[in-house]
N, C-alpha and C positions, 0 to 999 in steps of 0.2 A: 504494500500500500504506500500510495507518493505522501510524503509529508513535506508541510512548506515551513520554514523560520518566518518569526512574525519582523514586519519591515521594520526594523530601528534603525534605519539608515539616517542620520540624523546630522545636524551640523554640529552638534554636540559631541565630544572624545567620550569611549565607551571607556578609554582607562581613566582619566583623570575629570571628565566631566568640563574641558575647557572646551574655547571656542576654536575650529579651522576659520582662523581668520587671517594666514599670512602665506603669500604662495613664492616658495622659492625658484619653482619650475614651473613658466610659463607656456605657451606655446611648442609644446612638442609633439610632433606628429608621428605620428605610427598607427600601422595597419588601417592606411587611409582618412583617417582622422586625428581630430589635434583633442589634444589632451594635458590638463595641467594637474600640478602638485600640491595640493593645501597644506599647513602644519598647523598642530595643535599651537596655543600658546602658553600651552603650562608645561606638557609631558613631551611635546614634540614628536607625535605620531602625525605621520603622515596619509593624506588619504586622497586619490586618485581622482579625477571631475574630471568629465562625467565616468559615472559609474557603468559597467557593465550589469544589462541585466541576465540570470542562469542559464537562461536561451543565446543569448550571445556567447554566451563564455564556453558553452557545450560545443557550441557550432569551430568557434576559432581553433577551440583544441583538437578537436577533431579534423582538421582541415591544416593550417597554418605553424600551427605549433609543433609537428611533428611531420616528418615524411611519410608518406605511406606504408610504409614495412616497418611502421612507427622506430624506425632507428635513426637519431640524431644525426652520429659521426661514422667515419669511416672506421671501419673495423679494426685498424692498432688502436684508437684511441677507444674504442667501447671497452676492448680486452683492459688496458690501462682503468677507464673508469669500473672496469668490475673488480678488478683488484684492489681499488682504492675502497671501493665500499664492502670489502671484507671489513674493514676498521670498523663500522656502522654497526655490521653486527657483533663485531668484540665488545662496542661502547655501548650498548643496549644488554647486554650477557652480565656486563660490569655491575649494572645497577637493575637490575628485571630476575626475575625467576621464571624458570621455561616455561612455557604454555603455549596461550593463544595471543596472537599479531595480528593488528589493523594497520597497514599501511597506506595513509590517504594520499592519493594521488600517487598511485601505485607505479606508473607508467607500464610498461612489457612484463613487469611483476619483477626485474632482477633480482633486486634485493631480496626477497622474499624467497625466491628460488634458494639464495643462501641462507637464508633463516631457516628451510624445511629440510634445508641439506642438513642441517646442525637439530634437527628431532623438534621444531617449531610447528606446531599448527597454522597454514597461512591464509589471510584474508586480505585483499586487497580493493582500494576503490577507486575509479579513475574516469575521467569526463570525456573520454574517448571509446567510442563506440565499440573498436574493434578489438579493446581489452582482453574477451570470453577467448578470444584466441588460443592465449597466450598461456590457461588454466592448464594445470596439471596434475593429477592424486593427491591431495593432501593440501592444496592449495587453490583457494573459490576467487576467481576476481570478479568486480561484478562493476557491471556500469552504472555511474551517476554520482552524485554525493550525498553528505552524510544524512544531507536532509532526506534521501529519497528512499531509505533502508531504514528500518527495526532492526539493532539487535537486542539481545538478552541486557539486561541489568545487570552487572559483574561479570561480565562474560568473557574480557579480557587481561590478558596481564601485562600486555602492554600497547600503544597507540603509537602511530609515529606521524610526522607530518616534515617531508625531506622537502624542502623550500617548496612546499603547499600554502604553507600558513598564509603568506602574504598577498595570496591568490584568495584566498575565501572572503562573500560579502558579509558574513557577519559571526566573525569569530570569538564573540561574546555568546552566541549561541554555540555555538558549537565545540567552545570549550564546559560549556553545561556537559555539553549530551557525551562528550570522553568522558567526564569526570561522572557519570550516568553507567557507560556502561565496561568500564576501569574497574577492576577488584580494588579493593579498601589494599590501600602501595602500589597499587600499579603505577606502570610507568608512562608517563607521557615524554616524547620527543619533540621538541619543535625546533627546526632549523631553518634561520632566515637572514637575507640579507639588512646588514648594519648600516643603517643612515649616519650612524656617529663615528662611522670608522674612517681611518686615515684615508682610504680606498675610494672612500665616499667624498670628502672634506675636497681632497687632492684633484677628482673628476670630475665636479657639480653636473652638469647637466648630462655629457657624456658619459657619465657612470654608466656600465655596462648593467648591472643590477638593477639599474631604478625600472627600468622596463616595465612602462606603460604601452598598451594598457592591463597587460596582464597581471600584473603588481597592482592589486587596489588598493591596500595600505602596505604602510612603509617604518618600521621598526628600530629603534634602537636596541642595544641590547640592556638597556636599562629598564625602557617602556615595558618592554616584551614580557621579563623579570616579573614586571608589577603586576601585569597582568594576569599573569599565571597566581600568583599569591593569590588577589582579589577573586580566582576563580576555583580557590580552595585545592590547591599544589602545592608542594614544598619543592621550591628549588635546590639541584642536590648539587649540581654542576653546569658552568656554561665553558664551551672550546670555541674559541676563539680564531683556530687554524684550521681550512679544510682546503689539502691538496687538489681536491675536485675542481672547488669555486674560488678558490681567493685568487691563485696567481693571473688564472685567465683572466679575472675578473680587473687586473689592473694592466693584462697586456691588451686586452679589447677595450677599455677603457682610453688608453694610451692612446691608440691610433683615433678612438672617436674625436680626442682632444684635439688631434692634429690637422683635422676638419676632411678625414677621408670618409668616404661613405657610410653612413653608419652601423656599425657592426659587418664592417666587410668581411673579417677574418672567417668570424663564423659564421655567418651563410657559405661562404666558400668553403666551411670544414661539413656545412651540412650538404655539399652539391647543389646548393640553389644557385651560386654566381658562376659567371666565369670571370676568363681573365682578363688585366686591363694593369695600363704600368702602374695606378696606386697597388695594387696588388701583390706587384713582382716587388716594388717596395719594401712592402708591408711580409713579403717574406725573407727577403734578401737581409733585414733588421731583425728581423723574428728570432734568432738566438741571444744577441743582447741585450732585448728587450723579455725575453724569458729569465732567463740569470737575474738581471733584476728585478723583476718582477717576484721573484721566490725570495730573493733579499727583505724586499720591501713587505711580503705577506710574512714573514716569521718577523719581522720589525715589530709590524702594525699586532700581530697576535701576543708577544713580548708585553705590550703596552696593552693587553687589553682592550684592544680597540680593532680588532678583527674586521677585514670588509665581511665575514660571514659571521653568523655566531650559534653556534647549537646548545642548545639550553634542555638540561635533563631537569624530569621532575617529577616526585611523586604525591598518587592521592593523599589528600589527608587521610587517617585512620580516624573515626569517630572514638570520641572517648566515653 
């Protein structure tokens, strides 16, 4: 049965209760339309105008946001991203006890695949149609979001949300319904990109992360933090570095700054571009703008101020 969030889409901050009254990012256009940034003025949560509505955002994912054989990149660097997200599941093992896994916004199910590898029961949810694919014994992915499924009450041991979160329209809702159907400790994940990070401060508009419009809101790892508490979490750990997203996310960044196409690299690593001399450029620089790039993300995670940041955290226990 379909269930809907009630709208509290509102110009009011669902974490701190101030006004989006001040807009750093104006005029920026992506997938056809322009689109800007508001910030809270007490907590500095960001929030995306105009808003996508769940019909739109179904549709884009399904179409735009991924290739058809839903694979990103080219096959050394998928190999590379699965190995990196072995970590994922060490860092969920660390602080979770074995059972059952929700993975929102599952995408091909990878991760999960290695969660079932490892005796995981897997669940996964994903706004791309052609999801059910991708299922395998011991593992249900199932299309839509959390709004659009029941499960049980205590049903899981652990939730995860690998840069989902900043994709969902009302995560004040939706951190309810984890926290609903979470065992009393379970584990919540939410990993997101950091507005307050060096990554972020250093690229303003060209941040390769801020990605409108599919980013509706936009987090610090502060905010993020407060949120979780208010929504009855114990925050147990936040990382700061993730191999996956941080370096690219300052060598894509780099080039956007420099005023080439924006986001050349990777559409060219997902086979949507060809070539063209910013290109040959932008590859011919692509080693010492990598080296750096790894410098500058173990800097920025040093400091606490990560362009990405993953925040562990579990249910309260009722006393």
């Amino acid at each position: 049965m379909r269930r809907t969030t009630q709208n509290r889409i509102t110009s009011r901050c669902f974490i701190c209760g101030g006004d989006f009254s001040g807009s750093r990012f104006a005029a920026l256009d992506a997938e056809g339309s322009r689109y800007e940034v508001l910030f809270c003025n007490r907590c500095g949560l960001g929030k995306t105008e105009p808003f996508l509505t769940e019909d739109e955002l179904k549709r884009i994912y399904s179409s735009s946001y991924r290739r058809e054989d839903s694979t990103r990149f080219p096959a050394f660097l998928e190999r590379f991203i699965s190995i990196v997200r072995d970590g994922r599941r060490r860092s969920v093992e660390r602080y979770a006890q074995k059972g059952r896994i929700l993975d929102i916004g599952c995408g091909r199910g990878d991760f999960l695949l290695k969660m079932l590898s490892y005796g995981w029961e897997c669940f996964g949810l994903e706004l791309d149609e052609r999801v059910s694919r991708h299922n395998r014994p011991g593992m249900e992915l199932k299309y839509g979001s959390l709004s659009n499924h029941r499960f049980p009450d205590a049903y899981f041991s652990a939730v995860t949300f690998w840069h989902v979160f900043e994709h969902l329209r009302d995560p004040e809702w939706a951190l309810g319904e984890c926290s609903r159907i979470l065992k009393p400790g379970g584990l919540l994940v939410v990993a997101v990109p950091n507005m307050e990070s060096l990554q972020s401060r250093l690229s303003g508009r060209g941040w390769f992360h801020l990605d409108p419009p599919f980013h509706l809101y936009h987090y610090s790892a502060r905010n993020i933090k407060r949120l979780l508490e208010k929504s009855g979490f114990e925050v147990k750990a936040a990382k700061h570095f993730s191999f996956e997203y941080n370096p690219y996310g300052f060598i894509q960044s780099f080039y956007n700054r420099l005023g080439l196409s924006q986001n050349q690299l990777y559409d060219f690593l997902r086979s949507r571009s060809g070539g063209s001399a910013a290109l040959v450029f932008t590859l011919a620089t692509l080693p010492v703008v990598a080296l750096l790039s790894v410098l500058l993300s173990v800097t920025e995670a040093l400091f606490r101020a990560g362009g990405t940041v993953e925040v562990y955290a579990r249910k309260k226990e009722r006393r």
